[in-house]
VOGU-3710 file (C-alpha; in Angstrom, 3 decimals, decimal comma):
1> xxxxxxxxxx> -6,997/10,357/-17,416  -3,349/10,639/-19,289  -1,605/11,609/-16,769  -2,765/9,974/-13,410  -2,750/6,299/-13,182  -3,721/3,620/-10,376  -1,072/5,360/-7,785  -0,760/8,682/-9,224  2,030/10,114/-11,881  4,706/7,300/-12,804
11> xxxxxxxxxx> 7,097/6,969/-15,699  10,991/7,537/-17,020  12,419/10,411/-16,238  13,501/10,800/-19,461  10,502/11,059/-21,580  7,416/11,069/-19,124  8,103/12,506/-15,220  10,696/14,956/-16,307  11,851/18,222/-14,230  9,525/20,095/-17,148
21> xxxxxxxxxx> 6,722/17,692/-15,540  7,107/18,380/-12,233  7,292/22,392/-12,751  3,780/21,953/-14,456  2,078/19,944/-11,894  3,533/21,696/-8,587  2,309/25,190/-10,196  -1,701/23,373/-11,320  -0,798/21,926/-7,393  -0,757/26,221/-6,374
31> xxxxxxxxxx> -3,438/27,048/-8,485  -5,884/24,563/-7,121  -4,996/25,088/-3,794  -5,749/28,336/-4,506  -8,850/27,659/-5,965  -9,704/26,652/-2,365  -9,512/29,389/-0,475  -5,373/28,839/0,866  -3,032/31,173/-0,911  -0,002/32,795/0,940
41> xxxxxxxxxx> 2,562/31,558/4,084  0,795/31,745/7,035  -2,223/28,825/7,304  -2,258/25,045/6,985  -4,742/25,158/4,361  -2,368/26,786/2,005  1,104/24,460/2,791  2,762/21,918/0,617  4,849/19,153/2,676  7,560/18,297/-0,082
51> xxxxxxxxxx> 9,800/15,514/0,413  11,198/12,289/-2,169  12,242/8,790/-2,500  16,260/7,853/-2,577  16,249/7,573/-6,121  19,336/10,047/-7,542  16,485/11,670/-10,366  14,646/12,813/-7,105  16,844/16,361/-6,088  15,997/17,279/-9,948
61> xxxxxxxxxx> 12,188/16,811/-9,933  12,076/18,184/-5,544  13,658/21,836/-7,270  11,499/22,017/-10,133  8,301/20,828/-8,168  9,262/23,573/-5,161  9,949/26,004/-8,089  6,108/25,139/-9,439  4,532/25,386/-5,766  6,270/28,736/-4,742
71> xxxxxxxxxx> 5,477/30,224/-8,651  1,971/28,611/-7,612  1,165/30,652/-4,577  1,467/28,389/-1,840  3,895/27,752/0,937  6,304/25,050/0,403  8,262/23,039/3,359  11,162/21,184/1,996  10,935/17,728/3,627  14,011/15,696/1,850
81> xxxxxxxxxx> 14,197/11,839/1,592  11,502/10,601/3,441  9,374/7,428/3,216  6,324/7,820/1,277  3,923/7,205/4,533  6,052/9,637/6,616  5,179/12,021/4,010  1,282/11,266/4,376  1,803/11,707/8,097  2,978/15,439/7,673
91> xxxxxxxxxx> 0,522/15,846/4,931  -2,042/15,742/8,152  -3,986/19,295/8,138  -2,126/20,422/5,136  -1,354/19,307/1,413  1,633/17,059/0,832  3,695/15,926/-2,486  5,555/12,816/-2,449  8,275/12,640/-5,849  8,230/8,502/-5,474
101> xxxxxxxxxx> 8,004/5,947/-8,073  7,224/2,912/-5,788  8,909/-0,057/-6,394  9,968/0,892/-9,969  13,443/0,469/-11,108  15,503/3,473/-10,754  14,899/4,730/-14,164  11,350/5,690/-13,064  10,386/8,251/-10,708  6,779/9,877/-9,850
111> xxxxxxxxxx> 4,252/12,285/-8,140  1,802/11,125/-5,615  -0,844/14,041/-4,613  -1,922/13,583/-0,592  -4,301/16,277/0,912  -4,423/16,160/5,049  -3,371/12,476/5,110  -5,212/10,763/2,110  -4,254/10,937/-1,718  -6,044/13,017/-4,061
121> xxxxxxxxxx> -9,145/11,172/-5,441  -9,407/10,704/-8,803  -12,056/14,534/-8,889  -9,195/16,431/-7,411  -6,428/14,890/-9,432  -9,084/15,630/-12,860  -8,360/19,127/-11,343  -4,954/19,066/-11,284  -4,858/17,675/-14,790  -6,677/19,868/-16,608
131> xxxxxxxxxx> -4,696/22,579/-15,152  -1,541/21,134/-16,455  -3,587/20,696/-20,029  -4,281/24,361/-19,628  -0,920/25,329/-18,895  -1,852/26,774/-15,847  -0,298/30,603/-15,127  1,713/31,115/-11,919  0,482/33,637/-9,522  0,613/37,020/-9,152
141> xxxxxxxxxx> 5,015/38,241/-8,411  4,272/39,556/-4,800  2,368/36,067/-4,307  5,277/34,036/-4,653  6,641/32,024/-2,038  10,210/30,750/-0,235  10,717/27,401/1,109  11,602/26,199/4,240  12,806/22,980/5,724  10,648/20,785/7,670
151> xxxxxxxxxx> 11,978/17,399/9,268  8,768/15,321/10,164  10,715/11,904/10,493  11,254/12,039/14,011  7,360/12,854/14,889  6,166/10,257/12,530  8,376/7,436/14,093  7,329/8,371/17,306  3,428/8,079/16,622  4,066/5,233/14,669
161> xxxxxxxxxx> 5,621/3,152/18,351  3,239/4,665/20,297  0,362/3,561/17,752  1,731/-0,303/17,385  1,898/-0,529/21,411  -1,955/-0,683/21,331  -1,416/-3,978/20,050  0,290/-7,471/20,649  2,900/-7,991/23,442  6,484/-5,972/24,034
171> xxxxxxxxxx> 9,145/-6,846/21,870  11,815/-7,675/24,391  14,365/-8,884/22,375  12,331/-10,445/19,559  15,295/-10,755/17,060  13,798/-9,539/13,275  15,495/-9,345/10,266  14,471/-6,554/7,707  15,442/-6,339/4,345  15,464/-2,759/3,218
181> xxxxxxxxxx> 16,391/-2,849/-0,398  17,831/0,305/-0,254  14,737/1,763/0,161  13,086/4,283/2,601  12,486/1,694/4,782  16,271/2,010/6,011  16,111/5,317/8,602  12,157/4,038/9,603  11,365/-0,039/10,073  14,547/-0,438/11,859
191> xxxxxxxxxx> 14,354/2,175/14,140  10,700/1,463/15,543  11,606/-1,820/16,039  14,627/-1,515/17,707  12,446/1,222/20,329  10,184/-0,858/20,802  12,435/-3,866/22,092  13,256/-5,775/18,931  17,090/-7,043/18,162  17,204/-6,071/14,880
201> xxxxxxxxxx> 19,751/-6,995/11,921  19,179/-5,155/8,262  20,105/-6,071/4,924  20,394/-3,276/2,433  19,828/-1,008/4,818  21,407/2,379/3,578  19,466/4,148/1,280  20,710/3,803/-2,867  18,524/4,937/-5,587  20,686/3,036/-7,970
211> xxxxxxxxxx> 19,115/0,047/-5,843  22,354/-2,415/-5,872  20,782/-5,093/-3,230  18,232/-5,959/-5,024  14,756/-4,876/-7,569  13,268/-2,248/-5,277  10,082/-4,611/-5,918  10,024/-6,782/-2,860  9,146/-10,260/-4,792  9,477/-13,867/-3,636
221> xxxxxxxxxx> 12,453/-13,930/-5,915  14,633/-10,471/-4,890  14,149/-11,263/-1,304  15,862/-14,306/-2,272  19,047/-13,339/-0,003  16,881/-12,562/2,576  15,147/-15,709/2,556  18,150/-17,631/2,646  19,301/-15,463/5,578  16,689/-15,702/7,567
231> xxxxxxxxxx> 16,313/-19,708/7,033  20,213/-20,363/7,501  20,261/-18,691/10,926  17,494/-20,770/11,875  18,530/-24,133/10,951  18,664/-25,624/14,051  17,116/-23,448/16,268  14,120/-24,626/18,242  12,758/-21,543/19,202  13,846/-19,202/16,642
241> xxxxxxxxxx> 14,643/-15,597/17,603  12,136/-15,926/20,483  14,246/-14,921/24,085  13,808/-18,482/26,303  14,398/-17,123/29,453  12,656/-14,834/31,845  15,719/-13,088/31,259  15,611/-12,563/28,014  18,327/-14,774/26,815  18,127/-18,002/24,700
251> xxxxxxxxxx> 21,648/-19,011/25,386  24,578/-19,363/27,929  25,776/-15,994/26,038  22,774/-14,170/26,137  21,966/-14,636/22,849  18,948/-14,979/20,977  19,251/-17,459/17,717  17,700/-17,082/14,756  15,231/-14,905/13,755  11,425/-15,174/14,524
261> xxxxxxxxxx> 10,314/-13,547/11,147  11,837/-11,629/7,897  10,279/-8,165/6,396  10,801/-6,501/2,973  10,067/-3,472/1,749  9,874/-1,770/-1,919  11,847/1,708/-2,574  9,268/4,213/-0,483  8,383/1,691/2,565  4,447/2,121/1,686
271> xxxxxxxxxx> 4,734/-1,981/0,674  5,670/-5,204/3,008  6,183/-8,648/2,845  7,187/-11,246/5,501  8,737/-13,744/5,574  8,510/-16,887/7,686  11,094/-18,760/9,894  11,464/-20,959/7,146  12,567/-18,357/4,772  9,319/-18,821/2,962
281> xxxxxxxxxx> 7,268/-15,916/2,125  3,773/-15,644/3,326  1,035/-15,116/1,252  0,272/-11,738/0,826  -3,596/-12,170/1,350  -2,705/-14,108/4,158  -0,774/-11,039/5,975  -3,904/-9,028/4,873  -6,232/-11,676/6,792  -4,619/-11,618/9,872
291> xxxxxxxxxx> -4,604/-7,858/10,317  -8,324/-7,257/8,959  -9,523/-9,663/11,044  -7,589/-8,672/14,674  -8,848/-5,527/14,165  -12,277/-6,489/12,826  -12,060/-8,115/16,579  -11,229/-5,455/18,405  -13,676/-2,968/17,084  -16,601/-1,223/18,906
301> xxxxxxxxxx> -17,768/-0,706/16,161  -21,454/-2,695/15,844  -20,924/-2,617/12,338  -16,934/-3,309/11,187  -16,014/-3,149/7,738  -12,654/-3,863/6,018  -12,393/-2,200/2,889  -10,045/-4,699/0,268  -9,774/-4,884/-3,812  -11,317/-7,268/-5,897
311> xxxxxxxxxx> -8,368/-9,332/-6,642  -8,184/-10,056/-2,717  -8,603/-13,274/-1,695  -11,535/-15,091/-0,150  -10,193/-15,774/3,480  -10,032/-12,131/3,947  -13,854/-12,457/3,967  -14,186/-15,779/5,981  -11,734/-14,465/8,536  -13,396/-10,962/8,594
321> xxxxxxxxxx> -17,158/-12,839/8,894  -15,990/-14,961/11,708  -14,848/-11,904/13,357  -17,875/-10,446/13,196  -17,466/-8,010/10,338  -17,909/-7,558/6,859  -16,043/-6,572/3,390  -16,674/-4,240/0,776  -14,740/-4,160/-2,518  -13,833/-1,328/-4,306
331> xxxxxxxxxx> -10,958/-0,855/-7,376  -7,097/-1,383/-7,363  -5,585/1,215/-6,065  -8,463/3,404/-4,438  -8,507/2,101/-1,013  -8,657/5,351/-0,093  -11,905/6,294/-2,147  -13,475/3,032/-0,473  -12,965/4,160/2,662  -14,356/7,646/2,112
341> xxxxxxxxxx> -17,781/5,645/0,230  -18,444/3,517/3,336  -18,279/6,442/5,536  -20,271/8,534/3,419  -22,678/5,774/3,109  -22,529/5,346/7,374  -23,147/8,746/7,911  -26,762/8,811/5,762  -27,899/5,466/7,525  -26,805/7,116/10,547
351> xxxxxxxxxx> -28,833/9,967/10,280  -32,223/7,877/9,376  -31,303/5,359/12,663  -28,595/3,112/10,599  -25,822/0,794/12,168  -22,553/2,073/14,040  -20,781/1,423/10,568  -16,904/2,014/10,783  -14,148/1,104/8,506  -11,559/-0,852/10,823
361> xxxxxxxxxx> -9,125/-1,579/8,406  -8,152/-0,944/4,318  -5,707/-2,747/2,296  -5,109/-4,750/-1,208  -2,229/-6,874/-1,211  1,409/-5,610/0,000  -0,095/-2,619/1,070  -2,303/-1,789/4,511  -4,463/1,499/5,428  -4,303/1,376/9,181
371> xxxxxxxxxx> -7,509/3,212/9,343  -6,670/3,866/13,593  -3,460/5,630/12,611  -3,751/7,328/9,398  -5,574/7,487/5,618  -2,507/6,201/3,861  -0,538/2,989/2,772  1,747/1,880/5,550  4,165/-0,653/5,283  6,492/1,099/8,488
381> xxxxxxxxxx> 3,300/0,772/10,633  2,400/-2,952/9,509  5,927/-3,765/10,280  5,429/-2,444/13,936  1,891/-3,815/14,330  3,004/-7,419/12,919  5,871/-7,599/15,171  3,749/-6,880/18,267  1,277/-9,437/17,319  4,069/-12,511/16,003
391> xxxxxxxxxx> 5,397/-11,279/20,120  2,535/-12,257/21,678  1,474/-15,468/19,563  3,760/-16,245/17,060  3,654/-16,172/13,495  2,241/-19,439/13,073  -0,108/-19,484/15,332  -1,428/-16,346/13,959  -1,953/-18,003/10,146  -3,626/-20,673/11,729
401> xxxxxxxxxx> -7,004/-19,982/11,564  -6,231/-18,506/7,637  -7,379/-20,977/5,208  -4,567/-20,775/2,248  -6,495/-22,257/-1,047  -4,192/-22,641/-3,911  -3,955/-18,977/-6,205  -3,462/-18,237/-9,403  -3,112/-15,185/-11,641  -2,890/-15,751/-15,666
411> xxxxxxxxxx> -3,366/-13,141/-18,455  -5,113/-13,382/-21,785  -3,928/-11,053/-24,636  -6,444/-8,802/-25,904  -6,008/-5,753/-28,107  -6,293/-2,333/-26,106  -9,462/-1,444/-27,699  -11,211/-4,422/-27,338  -10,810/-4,699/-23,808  -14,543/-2,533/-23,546
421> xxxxxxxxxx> -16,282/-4,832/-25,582  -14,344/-8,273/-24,330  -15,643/-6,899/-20,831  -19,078/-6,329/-22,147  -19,667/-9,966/-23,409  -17,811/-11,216/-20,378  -20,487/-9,735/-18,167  -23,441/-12,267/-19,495  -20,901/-14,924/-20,515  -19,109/-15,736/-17,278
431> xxxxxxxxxx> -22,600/-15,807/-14,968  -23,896/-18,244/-18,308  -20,871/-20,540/-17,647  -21,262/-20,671/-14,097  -25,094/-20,289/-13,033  -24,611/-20,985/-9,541  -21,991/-18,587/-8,751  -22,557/-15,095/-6,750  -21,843/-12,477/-9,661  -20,229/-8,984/-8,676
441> xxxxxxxxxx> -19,869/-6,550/-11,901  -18,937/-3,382/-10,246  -15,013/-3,829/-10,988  -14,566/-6,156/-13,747  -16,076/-9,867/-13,580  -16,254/-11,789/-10,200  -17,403/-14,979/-9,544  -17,669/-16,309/-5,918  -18,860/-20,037/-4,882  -20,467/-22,033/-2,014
451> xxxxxxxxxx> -17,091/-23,550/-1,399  -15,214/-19,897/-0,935  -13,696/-20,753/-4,170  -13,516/-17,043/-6,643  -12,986/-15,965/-10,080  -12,199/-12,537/-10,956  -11,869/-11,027/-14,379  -10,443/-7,407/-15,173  -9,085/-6,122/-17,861  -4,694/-4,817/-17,109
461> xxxxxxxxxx> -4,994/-0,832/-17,145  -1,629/-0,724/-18,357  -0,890/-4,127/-20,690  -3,055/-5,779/-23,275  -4,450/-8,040/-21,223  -6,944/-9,180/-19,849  -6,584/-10,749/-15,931  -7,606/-13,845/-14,619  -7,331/-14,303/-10,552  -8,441/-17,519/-8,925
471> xxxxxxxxxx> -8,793/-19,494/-5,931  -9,936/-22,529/-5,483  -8,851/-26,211/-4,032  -9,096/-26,931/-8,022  -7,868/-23,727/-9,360  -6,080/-25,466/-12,242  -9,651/-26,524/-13,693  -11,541/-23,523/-12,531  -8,597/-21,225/-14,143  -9,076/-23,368/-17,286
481> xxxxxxxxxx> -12,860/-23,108/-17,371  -12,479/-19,337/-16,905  -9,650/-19,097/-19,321  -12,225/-20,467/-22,086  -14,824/-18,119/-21,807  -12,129/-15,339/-22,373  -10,725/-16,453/-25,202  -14,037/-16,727/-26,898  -15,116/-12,959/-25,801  -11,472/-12,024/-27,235
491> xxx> -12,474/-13,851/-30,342  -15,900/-12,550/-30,845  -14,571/-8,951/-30,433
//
């Protein structure tokens, strides 16, 4: 597709998601919805939660997408700045349009598509597509619709607590300190925290869609004032921000030093990264590990699955295996269409005897489908979830059991239109090089060894490149190895 990518419609403002953008795709939004059976004001099946990022292009792109829906048919309920999984939340039972561009500078903004908690797949946003292609005609005059305001924060805040308290320990004065970057995180991450017990202190925590803290990318290196803050305050501190007492104090003051654990977020608070006492960031796969396999653990299920990307790293697997579960793979950025292929595939073995098969947990790095809550990328619920757990072990203790092999990601140029062919060759090239490896072709080129050391090779969907992930206790050499046969597919091409 043109128009869709790996997380839906994203671009400048100036020359790809303009206001004439957004008109198109919220009226091909109507029609299809229409196409459905839901036309008109009065039923779920035919409302449109609208709501947008802090960025200042978003008031611009929410009137011309409400103009599109209402032209479109359909009923639209003006929803304002929210966070990007708030907006999934009230998507629930009814359609929902999220005008978000993600951690993209402010220059960019987008359109993510979510139908009753999930985002489109990539069949329904072919639909909406073509229907832009077409120039899709409004609906009939007397069809037309008026907006009203919706304010779903509140509810989605609250299911959020009551959803983390499942897990962990009380808060009780845990002291955390979040770094909002401006972001959507700031009127969500906070607030849960702080209800359910944690002493919380926020940097860039007012929402700015120029972004002035900091990249709205939440990176080892613009969560450098974060890291600094966090490790300052704790220099010294034996317990850091951990309440000593039975009373909950740490000190003669009633004060609680330090800070047990940093979090980040990007601009729409769908992303997460934490950071350690130290002020060190922990490995995103890492995070991932932890969560996939606590709830691996505490599934029913006779059959758990965690659904993760290819680029994912290997201890998700060992963790989720010693747990008592297994992974399945599917492509960046379609956790959501993983989820929905396990399930489908459950419910035929089902019905000839199969396993209890459930998906327990979805999630690629930065960014976690807490399958028990909701369809869609949480950061605000990780947050919650995370906290409850570092309460009731401690950070450390929970990365433990994680086995953290060196990584590394490199690229290797290669001309847009050879990437097909490259990919070809690389198919019976990279098992020749390595004969005793596993081989997994299903989403580019991966490699995986007795030692849990991996390869995987992709081509970029958006540079000319292709990608070489790798993790091993000798990832230098196995990089280089793979590196080799790369070049000399690029060459042949």
């Amino acid at each position: 597709m043109d128009l869709f990518g790996t997380a839906g419609i994203r671009g400048g403002v100036e020359d790809r998601v303009t206001p004439a953008l957004a008109l198109a795709v919220g009226r091909a939004v109507g029609a299809e919805i229409r196409s459905r059976g839901g036309a008109g004001e009065s039923t779920p099946e035919s409302t449109v939660v609208l709501a947008r990022d802090g960025r200042v292009t978003g008031p611009a792109l929410a009137a011309a997408m409400e103009a599109g829906l209402a032209a479109g048919g359909v009923a639209v309920r003006r929803a304002g700045q929210l966070p990007t999984p708030a907006l999934a939340h009230a998507s629930q039972g009814r359609y929902g349009v999220m005008l978000t561009a993600s951690h993209n500078p402010p220059t960019d903004n987008g359109i993510k598509l979510f139908r009753d908690g999930t985002e489109f797949d990539r069949e329904a946003e072919r639909a909406v597509e073509s229907r832009v292609a077409d120039e899709e005609s409004v609906a009939p005059w007397d069809e037309w619709t008026e907006a009203t305001r919706a304010d779903p924060l509140t509810g989605y805040l609250d299911d959020v607590r009551e959803y983390a308290e499942r897990f962990g320990a009380p808060l009780d004065g845990l002291r955390v300190a979040v770094d909002c970057g401006n972001g959507m995180s700031a009127p969500a991450t906070p607030t849960v925290l702080r209800e359910l017990g944690a002493d919380v202190v926020t940097l860039n925590g007012n929402v700015d869609g120029h972004f002035p803290g900091r990249g709205s990318k939440p990176t080892p290196e613009t969560l450098a004032d974060l890291r600094a803050f966090v490790a300052d305050a704790n220099e010294g501190v034996a317990e850091p921000g951990r309440p000593a007492a039975e009373d909950g104090s740490a000190s003669a003051d009633g004060e609680t030093e330090g800070f047990a654990f940093g979090i980040g977020h990007d601009g729409d608070a769908d992303r997460i990264v934490i950071v350690d006492a130290d002020g060190e960031v922990v490995h995103e796969d890492t995070v991932l590990a932890v969560l996939a396999e606590r709830y691996t653990r505490e599934s029913a299920a006779t059959d758990p699955v965690v659904v993760t990307t290819p680029n994912a790293s290997g201890r998700i697997d060992e963790r989720v295996r010693d747990a008592g579960g297994r992974v399945e793979r599917v492509r960046l950025g379609a956790l959501h269409e993983g989820i929905a292929a396990v399930r489908e595939a459950a419910a035929d073995a089902d019905g000839a005897g199969g396993d209890d098969t459930r998906v327990v947990f979805a999630a690629e790095p930065w960014k976690h489908i807490h399958v028990g809550f909701g369809g869609w990328i949480d950061g605000v619920t990780s947050a919650a979830v995370i906290a409850r757990l570092v309460a009731d072990e401690g950070l450390d203790a929970l990365r433990e059991p994680v086995t953290e092999r060196p990584y590394r990601k490199v690229s290797v140029s290669c001309p847009d239109d050879a990437k097909e062919s490259v990919m070809d060759r690389l198919e019976t090239a990279l098992p020749g090089a390595f004969p005793d490896a596993a081989v997994d072709t299903d989403h580019g080129v991966r490699l995986e060894f007795d030692d849990a050391s991996w390869t995987l090779v992709r081509p970029s969907g958006t540079e000319p490149y292709v990608r070489v992930y790798a993790e091993s206790d000798d990832v230098d050499a196995l990089v280089a190895d793979v590196e080799d046969v790369v070049e000399d597919a690029v060459a042949a091409a």
